[in-house]
C-alpha positions as CSV (number, residue, x, y, z in Angstrom):
1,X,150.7,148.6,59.5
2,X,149.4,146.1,61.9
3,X,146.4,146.8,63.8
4,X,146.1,146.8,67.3
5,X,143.2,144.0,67.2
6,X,146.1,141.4,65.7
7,X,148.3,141.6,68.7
8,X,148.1,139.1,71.7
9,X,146.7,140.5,74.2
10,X,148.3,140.5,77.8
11,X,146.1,138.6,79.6
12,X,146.4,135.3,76.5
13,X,149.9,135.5,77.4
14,X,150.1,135.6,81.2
15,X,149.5,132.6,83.0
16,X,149.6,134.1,86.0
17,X,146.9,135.7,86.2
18,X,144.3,133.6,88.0
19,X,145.6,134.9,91.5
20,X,142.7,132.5,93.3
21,X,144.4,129.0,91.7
22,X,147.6,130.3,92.5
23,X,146.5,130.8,96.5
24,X,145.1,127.2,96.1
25,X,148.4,126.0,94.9
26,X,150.4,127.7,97.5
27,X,148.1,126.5,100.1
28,X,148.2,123.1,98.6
29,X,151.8,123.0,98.5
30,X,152.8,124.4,101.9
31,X,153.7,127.6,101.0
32,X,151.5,129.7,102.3
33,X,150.3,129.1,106.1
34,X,148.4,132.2,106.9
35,X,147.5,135.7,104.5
36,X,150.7,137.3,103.2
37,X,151.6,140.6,104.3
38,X,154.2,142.0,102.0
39,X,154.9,138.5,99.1
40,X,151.7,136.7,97.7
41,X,152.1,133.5,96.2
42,X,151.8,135.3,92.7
43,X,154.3,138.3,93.8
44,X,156.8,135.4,94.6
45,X,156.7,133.6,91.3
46,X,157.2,136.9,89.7
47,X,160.1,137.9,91.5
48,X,161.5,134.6,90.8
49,X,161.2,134.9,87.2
50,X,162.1,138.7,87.4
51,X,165.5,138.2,89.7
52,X,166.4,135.5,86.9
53,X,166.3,137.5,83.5
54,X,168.0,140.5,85.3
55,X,171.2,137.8,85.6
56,X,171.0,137.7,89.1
57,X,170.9,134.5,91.4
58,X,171.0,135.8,95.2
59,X,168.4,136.6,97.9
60,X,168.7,140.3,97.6
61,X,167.6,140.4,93.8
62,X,164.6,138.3,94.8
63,X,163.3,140.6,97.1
64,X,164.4,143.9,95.5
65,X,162.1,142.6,92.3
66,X,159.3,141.4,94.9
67,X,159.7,144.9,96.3
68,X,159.0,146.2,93.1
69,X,155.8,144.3,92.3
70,X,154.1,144.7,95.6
71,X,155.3,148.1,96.1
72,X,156.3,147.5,100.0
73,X,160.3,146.9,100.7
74,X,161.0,142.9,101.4
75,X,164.1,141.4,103.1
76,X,166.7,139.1,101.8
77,X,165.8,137.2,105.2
78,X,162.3,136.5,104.5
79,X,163.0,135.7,100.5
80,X,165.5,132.8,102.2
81,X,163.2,131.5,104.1
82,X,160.3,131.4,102.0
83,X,162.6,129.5,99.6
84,X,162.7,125.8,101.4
85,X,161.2,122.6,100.0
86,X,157.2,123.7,99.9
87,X,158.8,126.9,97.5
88,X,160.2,124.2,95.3
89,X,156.8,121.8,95.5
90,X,154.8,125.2,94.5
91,X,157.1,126.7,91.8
92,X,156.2,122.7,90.7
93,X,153.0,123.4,91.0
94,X,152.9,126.8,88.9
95,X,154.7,124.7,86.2
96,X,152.0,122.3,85.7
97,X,149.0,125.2,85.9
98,X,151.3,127.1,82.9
99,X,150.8,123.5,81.0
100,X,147.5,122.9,81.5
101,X,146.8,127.3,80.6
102,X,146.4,126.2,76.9
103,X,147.7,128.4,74.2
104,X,144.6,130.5,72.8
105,X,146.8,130.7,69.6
106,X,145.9,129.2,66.1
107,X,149.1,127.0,65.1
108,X,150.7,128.3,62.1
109,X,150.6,126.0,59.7
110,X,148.2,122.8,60.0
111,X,148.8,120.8,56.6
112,X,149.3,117.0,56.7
113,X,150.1,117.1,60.8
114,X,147.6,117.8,63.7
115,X,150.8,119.0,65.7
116,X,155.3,118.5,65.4
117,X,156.0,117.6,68.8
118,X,159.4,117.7,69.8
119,X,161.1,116.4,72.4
120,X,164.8,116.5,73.8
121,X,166.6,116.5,76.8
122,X,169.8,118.7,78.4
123,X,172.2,118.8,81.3
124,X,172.7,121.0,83.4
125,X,176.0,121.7,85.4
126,X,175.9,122.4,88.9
127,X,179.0,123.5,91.1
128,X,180.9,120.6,92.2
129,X,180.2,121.2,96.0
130,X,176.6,120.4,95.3
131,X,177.1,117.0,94.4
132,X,175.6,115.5,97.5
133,X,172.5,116.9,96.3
134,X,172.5,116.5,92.6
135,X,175.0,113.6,92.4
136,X,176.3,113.0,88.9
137,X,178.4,110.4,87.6
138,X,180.5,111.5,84.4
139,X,183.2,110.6,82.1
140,X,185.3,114.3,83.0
141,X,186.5,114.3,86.3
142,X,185.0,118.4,86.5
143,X,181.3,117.0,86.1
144,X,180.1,116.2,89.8
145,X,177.0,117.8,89.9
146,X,174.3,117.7,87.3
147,X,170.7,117.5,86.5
148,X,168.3,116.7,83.6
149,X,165.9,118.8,81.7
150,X,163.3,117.2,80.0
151,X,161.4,119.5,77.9
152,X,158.8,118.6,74.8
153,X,156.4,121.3,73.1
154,X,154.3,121.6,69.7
155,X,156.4,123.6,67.1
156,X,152.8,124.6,65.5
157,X,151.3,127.0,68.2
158,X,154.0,127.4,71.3
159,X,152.3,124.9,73.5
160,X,154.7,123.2,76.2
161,X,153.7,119.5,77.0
162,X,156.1,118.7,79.5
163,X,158.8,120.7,81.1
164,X,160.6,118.7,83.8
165,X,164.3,118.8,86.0
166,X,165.1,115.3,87.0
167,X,167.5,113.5,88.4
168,X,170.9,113.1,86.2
169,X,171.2,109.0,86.4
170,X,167.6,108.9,84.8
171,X,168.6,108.6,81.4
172,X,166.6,109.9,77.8
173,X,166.0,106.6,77.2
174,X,164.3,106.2,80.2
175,X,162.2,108.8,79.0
176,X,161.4,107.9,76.2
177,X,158.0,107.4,77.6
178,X,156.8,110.2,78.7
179,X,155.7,111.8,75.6
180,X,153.4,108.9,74.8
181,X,150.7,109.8,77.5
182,X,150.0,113.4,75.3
183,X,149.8,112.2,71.7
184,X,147.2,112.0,69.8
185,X,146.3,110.9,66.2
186,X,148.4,112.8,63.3
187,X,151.0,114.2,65.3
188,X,154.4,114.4,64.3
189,X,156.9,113.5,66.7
190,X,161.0,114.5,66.3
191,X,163.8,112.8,68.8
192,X,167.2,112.9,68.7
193,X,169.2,108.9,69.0
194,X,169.4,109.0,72.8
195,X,165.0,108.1,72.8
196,X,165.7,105.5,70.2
197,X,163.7,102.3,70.9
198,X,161.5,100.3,68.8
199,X,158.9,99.6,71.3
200,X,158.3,103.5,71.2
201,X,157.9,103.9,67.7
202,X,155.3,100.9,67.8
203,X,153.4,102.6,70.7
204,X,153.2,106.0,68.2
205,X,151.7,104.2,65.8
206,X,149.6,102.1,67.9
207,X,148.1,106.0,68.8
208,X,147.9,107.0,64.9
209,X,150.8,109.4,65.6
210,X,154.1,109.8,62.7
211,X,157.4,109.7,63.9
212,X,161.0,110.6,61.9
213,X,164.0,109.4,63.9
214,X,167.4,109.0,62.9
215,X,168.7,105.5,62.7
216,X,171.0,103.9,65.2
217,X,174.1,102.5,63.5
218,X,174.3,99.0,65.1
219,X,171.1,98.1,64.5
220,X,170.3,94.9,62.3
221,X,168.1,94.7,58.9
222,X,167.0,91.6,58.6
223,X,166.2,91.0,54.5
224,X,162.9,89.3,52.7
225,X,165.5,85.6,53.2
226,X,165.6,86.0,56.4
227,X,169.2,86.9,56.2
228,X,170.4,89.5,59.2
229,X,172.7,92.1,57.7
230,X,174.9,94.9,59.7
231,X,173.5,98.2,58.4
232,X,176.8,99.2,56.4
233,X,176.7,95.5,54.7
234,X,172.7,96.2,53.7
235,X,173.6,99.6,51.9
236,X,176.3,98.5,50.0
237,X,174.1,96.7,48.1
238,X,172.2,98.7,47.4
239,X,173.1,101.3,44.0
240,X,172.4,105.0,43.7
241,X,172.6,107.8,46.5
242,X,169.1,106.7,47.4
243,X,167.4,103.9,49.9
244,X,164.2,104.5,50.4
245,X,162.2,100.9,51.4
246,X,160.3,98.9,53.8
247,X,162.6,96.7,56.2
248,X,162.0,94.8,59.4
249,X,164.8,95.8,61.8
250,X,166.5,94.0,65.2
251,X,167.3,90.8,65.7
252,X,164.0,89.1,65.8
253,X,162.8,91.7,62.7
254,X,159.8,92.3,64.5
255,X,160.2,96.2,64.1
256,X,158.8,97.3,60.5
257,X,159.8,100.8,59.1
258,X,160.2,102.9,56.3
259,X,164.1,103.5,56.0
260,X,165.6,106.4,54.1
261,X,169.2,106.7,53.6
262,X,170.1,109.7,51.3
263,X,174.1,109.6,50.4
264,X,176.1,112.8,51.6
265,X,178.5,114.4,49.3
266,X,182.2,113.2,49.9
267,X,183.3,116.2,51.7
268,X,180.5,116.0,54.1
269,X,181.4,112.4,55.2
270,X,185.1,113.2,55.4
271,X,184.5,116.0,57.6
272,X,182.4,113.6,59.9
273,X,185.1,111.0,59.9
274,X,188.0,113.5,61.4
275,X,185.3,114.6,64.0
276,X,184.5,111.2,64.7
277,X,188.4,110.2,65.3
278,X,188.9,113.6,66.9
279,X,186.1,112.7,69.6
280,X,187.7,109.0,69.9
281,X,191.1,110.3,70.5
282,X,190.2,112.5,73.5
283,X,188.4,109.5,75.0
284,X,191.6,107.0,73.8
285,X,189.5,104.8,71.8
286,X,189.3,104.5,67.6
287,X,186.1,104.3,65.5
288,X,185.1,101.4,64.6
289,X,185.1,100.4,60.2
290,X,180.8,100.5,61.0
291,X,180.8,104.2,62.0
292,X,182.8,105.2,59.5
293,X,181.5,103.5,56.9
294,X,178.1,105.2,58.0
295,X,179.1,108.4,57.8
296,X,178.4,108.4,53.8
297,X,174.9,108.3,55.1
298,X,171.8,110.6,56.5
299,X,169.6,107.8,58.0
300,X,166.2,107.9,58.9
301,X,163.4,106.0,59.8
302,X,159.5,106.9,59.8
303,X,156.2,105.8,59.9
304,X,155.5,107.8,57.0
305,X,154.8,107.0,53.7
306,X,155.8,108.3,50.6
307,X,152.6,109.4,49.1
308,X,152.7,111.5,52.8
309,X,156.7,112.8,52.5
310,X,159.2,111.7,50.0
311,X,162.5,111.4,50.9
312,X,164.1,115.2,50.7
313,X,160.4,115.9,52.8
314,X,161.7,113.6,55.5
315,X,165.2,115.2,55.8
316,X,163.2,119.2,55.8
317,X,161.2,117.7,58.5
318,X,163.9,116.3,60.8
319,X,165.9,119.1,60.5
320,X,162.5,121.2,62.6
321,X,164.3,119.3,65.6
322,X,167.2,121.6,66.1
323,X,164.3,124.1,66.4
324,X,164.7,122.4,70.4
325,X,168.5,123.5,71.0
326,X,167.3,127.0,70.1
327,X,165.0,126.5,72.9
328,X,167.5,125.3,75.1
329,X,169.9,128.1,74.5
330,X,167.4,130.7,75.7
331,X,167.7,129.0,78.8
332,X,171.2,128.7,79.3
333,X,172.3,131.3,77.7
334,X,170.3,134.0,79.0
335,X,169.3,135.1,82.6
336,X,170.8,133.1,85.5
337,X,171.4,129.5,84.8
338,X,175.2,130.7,83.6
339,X,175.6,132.0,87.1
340,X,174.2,128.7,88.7
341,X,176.4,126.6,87.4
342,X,179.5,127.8,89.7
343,X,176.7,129.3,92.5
344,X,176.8,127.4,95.5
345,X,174.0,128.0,97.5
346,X,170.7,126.1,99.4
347,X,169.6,123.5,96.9
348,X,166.0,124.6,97.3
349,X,166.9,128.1,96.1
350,X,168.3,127.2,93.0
351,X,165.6,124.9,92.1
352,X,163.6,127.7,92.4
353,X,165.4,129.5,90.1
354,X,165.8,127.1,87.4
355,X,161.9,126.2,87.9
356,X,161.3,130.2,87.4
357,X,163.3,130.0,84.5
358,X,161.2,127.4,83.0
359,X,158.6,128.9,83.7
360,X,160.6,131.8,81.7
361,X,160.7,129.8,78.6
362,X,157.2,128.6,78.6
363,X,156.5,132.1,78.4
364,X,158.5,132.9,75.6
365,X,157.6,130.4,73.1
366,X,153.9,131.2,73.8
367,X,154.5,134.6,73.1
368,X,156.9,133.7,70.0
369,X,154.0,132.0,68.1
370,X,151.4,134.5,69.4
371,X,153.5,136.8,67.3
372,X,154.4,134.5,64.3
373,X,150.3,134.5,64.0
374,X,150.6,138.2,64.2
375,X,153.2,139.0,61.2
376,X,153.7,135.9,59.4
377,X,155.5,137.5,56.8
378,X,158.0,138.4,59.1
379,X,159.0,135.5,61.1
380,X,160.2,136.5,64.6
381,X,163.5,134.8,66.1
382,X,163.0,133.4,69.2
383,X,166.5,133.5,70.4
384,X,166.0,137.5,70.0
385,X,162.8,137.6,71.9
386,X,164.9,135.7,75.1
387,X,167.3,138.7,75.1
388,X,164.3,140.9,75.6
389,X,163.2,138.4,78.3
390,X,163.1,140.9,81.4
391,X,161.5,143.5,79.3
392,X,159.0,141.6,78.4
393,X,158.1,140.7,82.0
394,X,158.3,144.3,83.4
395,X,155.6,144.7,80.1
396,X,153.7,142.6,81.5
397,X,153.6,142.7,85.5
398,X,155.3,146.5,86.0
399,X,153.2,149.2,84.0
400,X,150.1,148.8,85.6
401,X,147.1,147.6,83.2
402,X,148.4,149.7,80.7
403,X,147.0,148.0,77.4
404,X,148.9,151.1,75.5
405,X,152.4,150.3,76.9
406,X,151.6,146.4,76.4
407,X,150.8,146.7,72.8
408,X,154.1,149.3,72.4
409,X,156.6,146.7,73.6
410,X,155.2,143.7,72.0
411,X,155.6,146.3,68.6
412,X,159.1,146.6,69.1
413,X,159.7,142.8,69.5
414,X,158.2,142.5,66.0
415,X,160.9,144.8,64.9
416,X,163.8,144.3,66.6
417,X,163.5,140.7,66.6
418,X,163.1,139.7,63.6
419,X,165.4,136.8,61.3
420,X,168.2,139.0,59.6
421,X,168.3,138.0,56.1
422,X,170.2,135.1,55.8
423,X,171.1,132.4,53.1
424,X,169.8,129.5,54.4
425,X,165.7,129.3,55.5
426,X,164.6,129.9,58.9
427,X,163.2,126.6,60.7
428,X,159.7,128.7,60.7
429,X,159.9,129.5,57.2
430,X,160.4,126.0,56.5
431,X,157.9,124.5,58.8
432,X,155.2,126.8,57.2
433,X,156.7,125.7,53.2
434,X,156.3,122.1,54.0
435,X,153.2,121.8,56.0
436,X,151.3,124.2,53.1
């Protein structure tokens, strides 16, 4: 039976709840001219949030749930126009307060790594008649209005480092730098391909953080002769199911790592070779002999050595990055953003809303390692704990200062949302097993 002392308590979780910074942001910003009657700054952020886990994207449902907090009616009317361009530059605003509202938390595991950072980005699809204000350019004619999420927390205690809607021509690679700025010595940093360059990985280093990245396919491995060898031509050389060495990569070999190339069993790599023609074929192209000969392969490179992880280790510790997609799905998949993408509506509104549901997210992880602190025995699933999104908010903003009622809801995510049994470990299980 867990006592009431081991569960967050409301105010650890809200970041909300320092009304005076929130006034100085909305002053700062532009949104609020003169002393609200019916919506405060923090009223208005709630609603936000509120109107987008109930599945709901128009005017009405943002001041039916403002209505509900202040406990005074509000129009549709006045929620459109509070929702212009200083809306947007304060919902901004709130975003980097939630940042800077560290989690009180202790990370789970600590072991060999200060923090995992991991960092990805997504896109998210727009109605086509909003292209003049989210202009995309894509390979499917369907795709005319997009934007970019770039989103990077610490898998060890919930924190969010970044969370950040940009423009869809700026690329990952082009931000690729953004996570430098907030590491520090002995994190752990997981990206996918599309942050690949070696000037990165040498500025990680440079800041005593470890990185494990996959390896790009056409890169070059330039050998102790001096010889510069296509990455398919170096591994065939080599014997076993196992590469695990020092190498200088790129054409002028100026970029030393650690490679590990573990060989996949035989029905693994055929099934990546019919994907691989199956995604050439709907783009009328054919795979070239490099990729396919690659596809025999896992390959990774790392600062690490292997005193720190051998080379199974590295291959555990990649796979914590699809921990981010999971993070990604709550946001798609639950509250508005499904409902945005064929919305058409004032631009400024629906940044508002997808800003509230980031906001939404940072919430949720927070909470989801407050409670993996709370029963790590039983590890929550974070995907669960997004379904119960709009409860959780009523729990926090809608029963008064209730600690009871706080402390009965945040039971029930314990039980309802934890892993089902399941063959294959949970990425917390096997975070906590390898950082022991």
């Amino acid at each position: 039976m867990l006592k009431d002392s081991s569960l967050p308590c409301r105010r650890k979780i809200d970041f909300l709840g320092d009304f005076d910074t929130l006034h100085q942001l909305a002053k700062t910003s532009g949104f609020l001219q003169r002393a609200p009657r019916k919506v405060t700054p923090e009223g208005f952020v709630k609603a936000v949030m509120l109107a987008g886990t109930s599945g709901s994207a128009s005017f009405n449902a943002i001041a039916w749930q403002a209505g509900r907090i202040a406990g005074k009616a509000s129009s549709r009317q006045n929620l459109h126009r509070r929702c212009d361009e200083s809306a947007v530059r304060f919902l901004e605003a709130v975003s980097a307060h939630a940042l800077q509202h560290r989690s009180p938390f202790p990370s789970v595991a600590t072991g060999v790594f200060k923090r995992v950072l991991i960092h990805d980005g997504s896109l998210i699809r727009m109605a086509d008649a909003l292209n003049p204000h989210f202009p995309a350019v894509s390979s499917t004619e369907q795709d005319k209005a997009m934007l970019r999420l770039q989103f990077a927390y610490d898998f060890t205690s919930g924190q969010t480092l970044f969370a950040k809607l940009e423009p869809y021509p700026r690329t990952d690679g082009a931000a690729a730098g953004d996570l430098i700025e907030h590491l520090k010595p002995g994190d752990l940093c997981l990206r996918d391909l599309g942050y690949y360059k070696a000037e990165w990985f040498q500025q990680m280093e440079a800041a005593g953080a470890f990185y494990v990245s996959r390896l790009k396919s056409g890169v070059t491995v330039v050998t102790g002769s001096g010889s510069h060898l296509r990455l398919d031509k170096f591994l065939s050389r080599m014997k076993g199911d196992l590469v695990d060495q020092r190498v200088q990569l790129g054409q002028a070999g100026d970029f030393h790592a650690r490679l590990v190339a573990l060989r996949v069993p035989g029905e693994v790599a055929a099934q990546r070779r019919r994907r691989l023609h199956e995604q050439a074929k709907k783009k009328g192209a054919t795979v070239s002999a490099l990729k396919l000969a690659l596809a025999d392969w896992v390959l990774l490179i790392t600062n690490l050595t292997k005193e720190q992880a051998d080379a199974e280790t590295l291959r555990q510790l990649y796979r914590l990055r699809w921990h981010v997609e999971i993070v990604f799905k709550t946001f798609k998949s639950n509250g508005c953003l499904q409902l945005l993408t064929s919305h058409v509506s004032n631009p400024h509104h629906l940044q508002v809303l997808l800003l509230g549901q980031l906001l939404q997210v940072i919430l949720n992880l927070r909470l989801w390692r407050a409670l993996a602190g709370s029963s790590p025995e039983h590890p929550s699933s974070l995907l669960k704990m997004a379904g119960q999104a709009r409860e959780t908010l009523e729990a926090l903003w809608l029963t008064g200062r209730s600690a009871l009622l706080w402390k009965g809801h945040v039971r029930r995510l314990l039980y309802y949302c934890r892993y089902d049994r399941r063959r294959l470990k949970s990425l917390t299980t096997l975070h906590a097993e390898l950082l022991r």
